[in-house]
C-alpha positions in Angstrom: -146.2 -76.4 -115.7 -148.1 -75.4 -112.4 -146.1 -79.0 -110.8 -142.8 -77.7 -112.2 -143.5 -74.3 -110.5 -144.1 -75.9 -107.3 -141.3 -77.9 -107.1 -139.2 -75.0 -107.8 -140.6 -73.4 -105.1 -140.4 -76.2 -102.2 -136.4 -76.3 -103.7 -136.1 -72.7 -103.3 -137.5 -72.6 -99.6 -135.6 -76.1 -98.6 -132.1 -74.0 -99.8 -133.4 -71.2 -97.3 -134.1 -72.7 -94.4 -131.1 -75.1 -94.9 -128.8 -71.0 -95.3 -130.6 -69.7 -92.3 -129.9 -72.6 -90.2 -126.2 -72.8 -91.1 -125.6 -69.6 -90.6 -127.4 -69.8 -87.6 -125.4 -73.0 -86.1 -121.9 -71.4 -87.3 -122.4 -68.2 -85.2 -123.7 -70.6 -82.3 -120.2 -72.2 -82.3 -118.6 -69.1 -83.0 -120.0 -67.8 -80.0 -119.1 -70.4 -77.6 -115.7 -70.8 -78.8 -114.9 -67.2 -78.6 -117.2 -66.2 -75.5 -117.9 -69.8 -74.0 -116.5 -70.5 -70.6 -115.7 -74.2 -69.4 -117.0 -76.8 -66.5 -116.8 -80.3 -65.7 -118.8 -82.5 -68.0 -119.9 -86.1 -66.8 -121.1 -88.7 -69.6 -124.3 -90.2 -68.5 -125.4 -92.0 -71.4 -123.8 -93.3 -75.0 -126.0 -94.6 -77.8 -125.1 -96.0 -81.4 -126.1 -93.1 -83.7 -125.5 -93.0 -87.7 -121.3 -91.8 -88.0 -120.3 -92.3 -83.9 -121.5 -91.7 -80.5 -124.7 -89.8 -79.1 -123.0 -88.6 -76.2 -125.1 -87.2 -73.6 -123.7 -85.2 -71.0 -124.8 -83.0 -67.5 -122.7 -80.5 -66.1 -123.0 -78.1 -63.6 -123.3 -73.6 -64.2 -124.6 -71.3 -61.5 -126.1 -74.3 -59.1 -128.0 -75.8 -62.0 -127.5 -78.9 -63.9 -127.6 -78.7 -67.5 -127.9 -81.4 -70.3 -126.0 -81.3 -73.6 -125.9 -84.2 -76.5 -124.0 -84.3 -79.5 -122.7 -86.6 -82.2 -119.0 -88.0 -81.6 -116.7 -89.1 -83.5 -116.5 -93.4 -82.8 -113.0 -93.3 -81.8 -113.4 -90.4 -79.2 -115.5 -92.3 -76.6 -117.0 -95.8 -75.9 -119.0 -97.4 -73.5 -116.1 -97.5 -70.7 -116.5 -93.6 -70.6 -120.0 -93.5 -69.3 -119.6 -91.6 -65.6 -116.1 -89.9 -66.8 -115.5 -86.4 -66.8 -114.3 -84.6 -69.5 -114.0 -80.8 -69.8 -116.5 -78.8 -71.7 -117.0 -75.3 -72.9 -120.0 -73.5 -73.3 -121.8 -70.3 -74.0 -123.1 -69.0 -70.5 -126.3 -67.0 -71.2 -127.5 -70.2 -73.0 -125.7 -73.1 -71.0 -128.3 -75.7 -72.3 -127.4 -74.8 -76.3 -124.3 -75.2 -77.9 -121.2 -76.5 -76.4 -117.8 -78.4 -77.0 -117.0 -81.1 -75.5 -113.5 -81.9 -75.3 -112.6 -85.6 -76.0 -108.7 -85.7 -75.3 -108.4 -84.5 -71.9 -110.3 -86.2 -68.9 -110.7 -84.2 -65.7 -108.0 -85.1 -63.1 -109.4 -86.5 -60.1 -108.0 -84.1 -58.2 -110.6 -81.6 -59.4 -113.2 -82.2 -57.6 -115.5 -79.6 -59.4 -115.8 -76.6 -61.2 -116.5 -72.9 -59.9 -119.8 -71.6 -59.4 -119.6 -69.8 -62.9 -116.8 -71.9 -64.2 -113.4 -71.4 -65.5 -112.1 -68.5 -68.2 -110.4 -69.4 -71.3 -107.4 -67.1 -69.6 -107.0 -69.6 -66.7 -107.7 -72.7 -68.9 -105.2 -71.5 -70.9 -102.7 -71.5 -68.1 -103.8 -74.6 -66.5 -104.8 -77.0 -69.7 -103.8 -75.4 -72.9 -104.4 -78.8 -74.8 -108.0 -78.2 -73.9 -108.3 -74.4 -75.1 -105.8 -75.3 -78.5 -108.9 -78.5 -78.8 -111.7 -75.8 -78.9 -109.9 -73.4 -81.4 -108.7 -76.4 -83.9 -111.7 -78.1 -84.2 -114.7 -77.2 -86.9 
């Protein structure tokens, strides 16, 4: 009885944290795709993960180079793409957390970078709306 209890507890507390932290990563990309603004995001490193590509990227917000990595889909990226620049939005008081990173438009070469505190969603949507319409139809 007292081992049936305690399993029922560890399921209970699993379910809780595993709430709390969904709730927590929905408003995260919530966030950035309502308040996020957008840089230039070079691809410095692809690995093999479980269902795609590790992507890691650096790009640049306020003078300071920030990292991001996140799970791809396999037919968004491959190893060609390593030092290509895509576009990326982010949320701007936490540039290192969350962020989308936009697989079907590459950065034309002639941008050469991004402002100081990056580009709105207003003048992204003038200048690439395929990027903005990417960040509001995915998830």
């Amino acid at each position: 009885m007292e081992r049936k209890k305690r399993n029922y507890l560890l399921a209970a507390g699993v379910l809780i944290v595993l709430i709390i932290g969904g709730n927590y990563s929905y408003r995260a990309d919530k966030s950035v795709r309502e308040n996020g603004i957008y840089s230039i995001a070079t691809i410095t490193s692809i690995k093999i993960a479980r269902n795609g590509w590790k992507v890691i990227v650096v790009y640049p917000y306020m003078d300071i180079l920030n990292t991001g990595e996140g799970l791809n889909d396999i037919k968004d990226f491959d190893m060609n793409d390593l030092g290509k620049r895509y576009f990326i939005k982010f949320q701007k008081e936490h540039p290192n957390g969350n962020h989308v990173l936009i697989p079907t438009v590459k950065v034309p070469d002639s941008i050469q970078s991004a402002p100081l505190l990056g580009w709105s969603e207003a003048w992204m949507n003038v200048h690439f709306p395929e990027v903005v319409e990417y960040v509001h139809d995915t998830r």
